[in-house]
Backbone as a ProteinNet text record, in pm:
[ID]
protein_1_A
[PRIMARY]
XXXXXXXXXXXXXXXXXXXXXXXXXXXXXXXXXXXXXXXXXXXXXXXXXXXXXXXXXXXXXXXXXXXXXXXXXXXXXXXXXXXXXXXXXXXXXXXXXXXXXXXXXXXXXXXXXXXXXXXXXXXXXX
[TERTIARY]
1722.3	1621.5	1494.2	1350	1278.7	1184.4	1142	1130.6	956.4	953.1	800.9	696.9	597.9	481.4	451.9	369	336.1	221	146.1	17.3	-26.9	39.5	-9.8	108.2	70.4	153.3	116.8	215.3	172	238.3	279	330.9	449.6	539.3	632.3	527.5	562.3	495.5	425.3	598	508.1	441.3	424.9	313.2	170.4	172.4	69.1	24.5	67.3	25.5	-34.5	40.1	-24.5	-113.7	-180	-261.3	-407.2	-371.7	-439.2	-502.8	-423	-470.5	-568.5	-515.5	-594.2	-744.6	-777.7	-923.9	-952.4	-856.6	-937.1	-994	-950.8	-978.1	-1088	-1129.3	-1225.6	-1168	-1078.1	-995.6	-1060.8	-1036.5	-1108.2	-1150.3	-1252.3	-1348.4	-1313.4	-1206.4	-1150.6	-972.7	-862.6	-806.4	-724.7	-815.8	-798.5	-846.9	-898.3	-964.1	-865.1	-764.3	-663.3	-539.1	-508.3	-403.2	-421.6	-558.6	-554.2	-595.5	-617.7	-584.5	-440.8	-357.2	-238.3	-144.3	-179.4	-133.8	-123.9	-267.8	-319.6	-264.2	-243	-174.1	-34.4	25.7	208.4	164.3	124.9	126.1	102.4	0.9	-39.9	61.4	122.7	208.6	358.2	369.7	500.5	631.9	589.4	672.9	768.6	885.6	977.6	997.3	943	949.5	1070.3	1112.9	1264.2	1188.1	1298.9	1246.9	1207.8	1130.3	1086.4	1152.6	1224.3	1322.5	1264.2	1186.1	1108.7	952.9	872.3	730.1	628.6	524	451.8	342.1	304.4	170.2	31.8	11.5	-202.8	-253.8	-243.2	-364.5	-321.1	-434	-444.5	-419.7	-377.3	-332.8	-489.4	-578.7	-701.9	-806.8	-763.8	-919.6	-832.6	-717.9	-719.9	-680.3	-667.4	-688.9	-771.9	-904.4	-948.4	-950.6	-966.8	-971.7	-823	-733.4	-618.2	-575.6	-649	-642.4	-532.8	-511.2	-361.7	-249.5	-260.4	-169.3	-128.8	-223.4	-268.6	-236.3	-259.2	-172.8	-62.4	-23.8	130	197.6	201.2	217.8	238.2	104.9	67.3	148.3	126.2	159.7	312.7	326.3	466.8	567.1	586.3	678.2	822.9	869	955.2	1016.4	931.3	926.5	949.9	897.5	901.5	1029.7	1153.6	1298	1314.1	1314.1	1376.2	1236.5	1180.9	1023.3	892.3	836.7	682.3	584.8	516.5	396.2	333.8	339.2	254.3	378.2	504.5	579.4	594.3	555.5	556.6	432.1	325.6	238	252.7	275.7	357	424.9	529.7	634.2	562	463.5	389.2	261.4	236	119.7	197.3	296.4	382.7	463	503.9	493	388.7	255.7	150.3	72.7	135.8	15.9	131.3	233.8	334.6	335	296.8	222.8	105.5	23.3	-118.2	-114.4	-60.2	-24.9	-9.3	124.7	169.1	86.2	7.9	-128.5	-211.9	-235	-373.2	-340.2	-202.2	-149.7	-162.2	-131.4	-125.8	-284.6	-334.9	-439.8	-542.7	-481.7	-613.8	-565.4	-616	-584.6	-742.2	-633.2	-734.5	-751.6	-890.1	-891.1	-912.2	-964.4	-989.4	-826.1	-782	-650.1	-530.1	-510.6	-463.1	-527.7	-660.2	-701.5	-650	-675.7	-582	-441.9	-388.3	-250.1	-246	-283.2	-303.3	-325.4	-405.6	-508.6	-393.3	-319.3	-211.1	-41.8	-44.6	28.9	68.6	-89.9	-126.7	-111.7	-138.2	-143.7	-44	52.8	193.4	271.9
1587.4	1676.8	1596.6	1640.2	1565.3	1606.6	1468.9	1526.7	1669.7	1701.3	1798.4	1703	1743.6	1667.3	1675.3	1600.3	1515.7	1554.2	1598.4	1597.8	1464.2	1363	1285.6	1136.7	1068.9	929.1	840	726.1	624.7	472.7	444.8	292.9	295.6	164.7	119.1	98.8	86.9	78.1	-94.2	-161.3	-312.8	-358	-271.5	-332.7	-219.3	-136.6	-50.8	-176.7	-279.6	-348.8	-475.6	-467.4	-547.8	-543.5	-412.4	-362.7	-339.7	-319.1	-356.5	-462.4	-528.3	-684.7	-757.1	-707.8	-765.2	-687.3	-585.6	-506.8	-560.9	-602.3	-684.4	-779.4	-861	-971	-994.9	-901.2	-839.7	-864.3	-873.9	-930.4	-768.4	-716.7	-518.3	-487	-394	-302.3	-172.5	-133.5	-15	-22.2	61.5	5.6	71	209	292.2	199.9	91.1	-53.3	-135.5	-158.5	-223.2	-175.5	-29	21.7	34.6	123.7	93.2	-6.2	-126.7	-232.4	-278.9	-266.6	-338.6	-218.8	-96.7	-21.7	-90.2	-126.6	-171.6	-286.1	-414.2	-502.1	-497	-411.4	-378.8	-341.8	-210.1	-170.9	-323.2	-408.8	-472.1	-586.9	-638.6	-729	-671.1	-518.8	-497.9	-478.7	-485.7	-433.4	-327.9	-368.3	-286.1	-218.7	-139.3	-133.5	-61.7	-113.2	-52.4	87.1	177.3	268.5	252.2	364	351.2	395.7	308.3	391.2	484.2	410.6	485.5	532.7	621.4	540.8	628.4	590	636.3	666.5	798.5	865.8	815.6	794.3	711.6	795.6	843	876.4	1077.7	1118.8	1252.7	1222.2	1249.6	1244.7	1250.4	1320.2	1376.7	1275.9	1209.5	1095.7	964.7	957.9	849.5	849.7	995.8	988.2	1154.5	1141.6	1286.1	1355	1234.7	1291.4	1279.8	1257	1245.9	1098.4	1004.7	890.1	841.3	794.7	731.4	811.7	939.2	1040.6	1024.8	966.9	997.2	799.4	750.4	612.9	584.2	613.2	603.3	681.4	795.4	881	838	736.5	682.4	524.3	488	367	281.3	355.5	389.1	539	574.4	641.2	655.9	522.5	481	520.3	448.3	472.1	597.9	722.3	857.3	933.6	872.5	881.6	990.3	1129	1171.4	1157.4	1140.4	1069.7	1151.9	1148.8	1261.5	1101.1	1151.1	1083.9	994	1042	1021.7	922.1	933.5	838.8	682.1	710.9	582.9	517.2	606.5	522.4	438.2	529.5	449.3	318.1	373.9	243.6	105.2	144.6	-7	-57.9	26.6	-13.6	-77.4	-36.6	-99.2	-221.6	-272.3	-380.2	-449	-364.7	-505	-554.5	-422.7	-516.4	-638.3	-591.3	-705.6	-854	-821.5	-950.4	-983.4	-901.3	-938.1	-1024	-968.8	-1019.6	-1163.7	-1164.8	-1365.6	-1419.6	-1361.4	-1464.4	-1475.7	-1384.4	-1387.8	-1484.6	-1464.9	-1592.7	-1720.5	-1717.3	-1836.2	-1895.6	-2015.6	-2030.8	-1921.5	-1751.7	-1665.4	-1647.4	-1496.7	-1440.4	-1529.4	-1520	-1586.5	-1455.7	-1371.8	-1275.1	-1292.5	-1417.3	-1474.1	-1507.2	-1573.9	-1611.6	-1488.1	-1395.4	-1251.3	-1164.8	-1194.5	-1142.4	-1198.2	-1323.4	-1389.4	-1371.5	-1419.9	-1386.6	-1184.8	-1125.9	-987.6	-996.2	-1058	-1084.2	-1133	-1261.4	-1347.6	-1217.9	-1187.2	-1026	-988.7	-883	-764.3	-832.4	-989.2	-1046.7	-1067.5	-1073.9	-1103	-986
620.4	567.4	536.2	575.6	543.9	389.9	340.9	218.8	196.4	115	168.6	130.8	150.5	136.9	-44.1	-83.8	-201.9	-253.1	-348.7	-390.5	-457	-553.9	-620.6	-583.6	-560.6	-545.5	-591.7	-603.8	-761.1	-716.1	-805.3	-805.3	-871.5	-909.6	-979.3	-1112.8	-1217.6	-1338.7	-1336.7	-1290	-1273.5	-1106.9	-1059.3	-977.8	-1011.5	-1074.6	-1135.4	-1206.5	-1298.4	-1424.4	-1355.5	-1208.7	-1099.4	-1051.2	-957.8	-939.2	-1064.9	-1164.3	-1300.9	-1339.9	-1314.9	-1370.1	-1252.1	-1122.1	-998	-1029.7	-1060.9	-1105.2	-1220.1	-1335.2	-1426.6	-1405	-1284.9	-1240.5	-1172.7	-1121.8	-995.4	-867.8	-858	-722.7	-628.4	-660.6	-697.6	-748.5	-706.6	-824.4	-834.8	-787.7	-825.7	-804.1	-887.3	-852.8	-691.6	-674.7	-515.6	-408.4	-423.4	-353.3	-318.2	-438.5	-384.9	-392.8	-397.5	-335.4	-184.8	-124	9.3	93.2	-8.2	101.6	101.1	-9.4	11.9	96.4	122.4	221.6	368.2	364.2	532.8	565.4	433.6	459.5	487	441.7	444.2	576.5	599	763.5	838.6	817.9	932	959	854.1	897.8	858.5	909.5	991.4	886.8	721.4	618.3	635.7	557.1	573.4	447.7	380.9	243.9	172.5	98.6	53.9	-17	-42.7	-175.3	-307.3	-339.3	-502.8	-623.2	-693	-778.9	-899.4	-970.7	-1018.3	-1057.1	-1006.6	-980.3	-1119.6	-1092.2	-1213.6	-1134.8	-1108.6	-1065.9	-1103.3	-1013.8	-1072.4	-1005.4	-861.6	-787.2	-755	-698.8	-623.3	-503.8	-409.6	-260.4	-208.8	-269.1	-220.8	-250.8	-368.9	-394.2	-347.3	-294.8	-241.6	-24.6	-26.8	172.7	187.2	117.7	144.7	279.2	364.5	509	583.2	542.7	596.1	684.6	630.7	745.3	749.1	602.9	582.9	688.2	666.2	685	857.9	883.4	1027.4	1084.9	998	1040.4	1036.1	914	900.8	1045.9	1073.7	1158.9	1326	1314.7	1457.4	1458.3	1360.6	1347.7	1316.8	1234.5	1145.9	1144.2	1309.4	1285.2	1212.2	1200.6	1174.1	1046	986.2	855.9	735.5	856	843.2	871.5	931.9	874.7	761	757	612.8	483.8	528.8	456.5	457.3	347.6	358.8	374.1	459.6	532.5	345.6	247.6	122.2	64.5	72.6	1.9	91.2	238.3	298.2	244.3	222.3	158.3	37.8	-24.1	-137.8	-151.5	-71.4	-58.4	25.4	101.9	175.2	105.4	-5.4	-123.5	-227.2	-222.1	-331.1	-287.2	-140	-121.1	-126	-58.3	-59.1	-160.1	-299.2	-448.6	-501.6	-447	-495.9	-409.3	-236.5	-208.2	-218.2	-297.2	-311	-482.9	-500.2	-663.8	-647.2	-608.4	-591.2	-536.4	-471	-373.4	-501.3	-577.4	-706.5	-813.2	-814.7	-983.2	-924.9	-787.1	-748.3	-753.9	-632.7	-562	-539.8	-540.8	-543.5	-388.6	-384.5	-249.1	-192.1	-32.5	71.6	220	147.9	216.5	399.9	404	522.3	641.9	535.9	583.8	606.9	513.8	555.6	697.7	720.9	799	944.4	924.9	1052.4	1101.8	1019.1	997.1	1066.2	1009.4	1078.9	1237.1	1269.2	1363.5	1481.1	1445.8	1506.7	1543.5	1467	1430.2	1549.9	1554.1	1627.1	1830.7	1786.7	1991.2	1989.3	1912.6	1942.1	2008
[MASK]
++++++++++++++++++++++++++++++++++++++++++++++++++++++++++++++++++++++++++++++++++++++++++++++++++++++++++++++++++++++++++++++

């Protein structure tokens, strides 16, 4: 059965506090800045994201894919993933891997937006 579609989707509480702290930081200036980049990063390097056991709502489906893009990548990109799945919880689940690898990059040395990009880049010719 697949699940229905979603109006509002969120985070785990501790990568919400993740995502938080990376905008306190300015790592982001918003924190819809770095949920959909750590979306694009899970998609781009090929994440498998487990489920969310329990999540905590931040966003509107609408102020964070008004035009349906996400909706429309996941879809194209990530059929897979969509198994039993609403197009809005895969988002989820690959934002919620990537603030959790965006995180360990920030405590550490500091994300190296240059070096993610490659790494993407090396990815995609493979």
């Amino acid at each position: 059965m697949i699940e229905q579609e979603v109006v509002t989707i969120g985070l785990t509480q501790e990568a919400d506090d993740m995502l938080e702290t990376m905008v306190e930081d300015g790592t982001f200036a918003q924190k819809v800045d770095g949920y959909r980049f750590a979306f694009s990063l899970a998609l781009a390097q090929g994440a498998q994201p487990g489920e969310l056991s329990k999540r905590k709502t931040i966003f509107n489906v609408g102020s964070v894919d008004p035009d349906n893009t996400l909706q429309d990548i996941v879809e194209e990109l990530a059929p897979d993933l969509l198994a039993g799945s609403s197009h809005y919880r895969v988002v989820e689940r690959l934002a919620e891997w990537g603030v959790r690898e965006l995180y360990q990059q920030a405590i550490g040395p500091g994300i190296d937006f240059v070096g993610l990009l490659s790494e993407v880049e090396k990815v995609n010719l493979e």
